[in-house]
N, C-alpha and C positions, 0 to 999 in steps of 0.2 A: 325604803328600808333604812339607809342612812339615817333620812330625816327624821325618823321617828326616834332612833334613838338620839339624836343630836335633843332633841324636844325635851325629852327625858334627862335630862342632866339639870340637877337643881343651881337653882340661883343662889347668889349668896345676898344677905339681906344689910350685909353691913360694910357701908362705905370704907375703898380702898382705891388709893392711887396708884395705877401702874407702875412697873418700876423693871429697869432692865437687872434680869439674874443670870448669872455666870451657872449650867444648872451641869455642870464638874465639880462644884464646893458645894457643900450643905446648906451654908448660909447664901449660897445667891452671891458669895465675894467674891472676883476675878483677884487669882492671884499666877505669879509665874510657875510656882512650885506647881497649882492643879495643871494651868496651861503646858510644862513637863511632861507630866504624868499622862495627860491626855495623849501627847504628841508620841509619846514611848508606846502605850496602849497601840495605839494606832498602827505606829509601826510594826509591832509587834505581829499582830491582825494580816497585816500583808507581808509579814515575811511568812506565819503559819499557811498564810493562805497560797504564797508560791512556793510553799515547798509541801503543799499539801498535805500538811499535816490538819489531825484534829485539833480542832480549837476545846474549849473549859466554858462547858453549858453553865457549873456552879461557878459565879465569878465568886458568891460571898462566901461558899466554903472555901474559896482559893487563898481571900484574904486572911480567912479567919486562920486559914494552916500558917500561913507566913507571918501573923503575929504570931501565933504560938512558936514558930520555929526561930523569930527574932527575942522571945522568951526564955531561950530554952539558958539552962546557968551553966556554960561554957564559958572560956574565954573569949573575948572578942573575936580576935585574928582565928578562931577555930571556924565561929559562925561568919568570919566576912569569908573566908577558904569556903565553907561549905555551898557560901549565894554563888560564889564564881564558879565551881565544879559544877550545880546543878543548871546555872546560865551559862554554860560553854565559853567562859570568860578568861581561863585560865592561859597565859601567854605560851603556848604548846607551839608548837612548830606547824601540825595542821590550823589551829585559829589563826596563827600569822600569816600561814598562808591564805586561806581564805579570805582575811582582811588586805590583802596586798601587800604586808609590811615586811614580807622574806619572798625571796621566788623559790627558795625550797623548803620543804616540811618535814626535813629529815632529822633525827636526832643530834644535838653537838655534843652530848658527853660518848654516847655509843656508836653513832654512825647508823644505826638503823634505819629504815627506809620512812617510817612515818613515827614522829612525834607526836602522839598523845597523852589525853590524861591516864589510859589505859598502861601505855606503855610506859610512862614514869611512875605509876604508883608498881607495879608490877612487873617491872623489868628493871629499872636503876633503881629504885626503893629499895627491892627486895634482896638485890643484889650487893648494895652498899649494906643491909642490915646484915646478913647471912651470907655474905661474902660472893664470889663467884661460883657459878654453878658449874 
């Protein structure tokens, strides 16, 4: 069965030297920036995968939304705030935790028991706009 379709694959008729391609770049170029992006992807991949989440069947509609949304006519610091909120990047007391970088995850302007993005847009945000509740 293989073989037959291996057989069926047309030749090409016009001479071409081998040549090693990096097939992360378009062009076949090794560069650090793809070799990055690979190794982020990757990780990526196994952290979805130990935390069992779903992974993104569309990878090119994934790209195509995050050009659109690196698009969009905001100010900068609005769109670099929105990539870290939607990557769990925001320095919150749970992320610090999780990274090891505090051994507690508790809020420092309230005392609250868990520091989130949830809890800073919504509970001292709202607080400091509309005063105390």
């Amino acid at each position: 069965m293989d073989a037959h379709v291996i057989k069926n694959i047309p030749l090409s008729f016009t001479r071409q030297d081998d040549f090693w391609a990096w097939h992360y770049e378009r062009n076949g170029i090794f560069s650090v920036k793809s070799a990055y992006r690979m190794l982020v992807h990757i990780r990526n991949q196994f952290d979805d995968w130990l935390d069992s989440s779903a992974g993104n069947s569309d990878i090119e509609g994934y790209k195509r939304r995050w050009k659109l949304f690196w698009k969009v006519r905001v100010p900068a610091k609005i769109r670099i705030f929105a990539w870290r909120l939607i990557h769990n990047s925001l320095p919150t007391g749970e992320v610090l935790k999780e990274r090891s970088m505090t051994k507690q995850s508790s809020c420092k302007l309230c005392g609250a028991d868990a520091d989130s993005w949830l809890h800073a847009f919504f509970s001292v945000l709202w607080q400091d706009v509309f005063g105390r509740w």
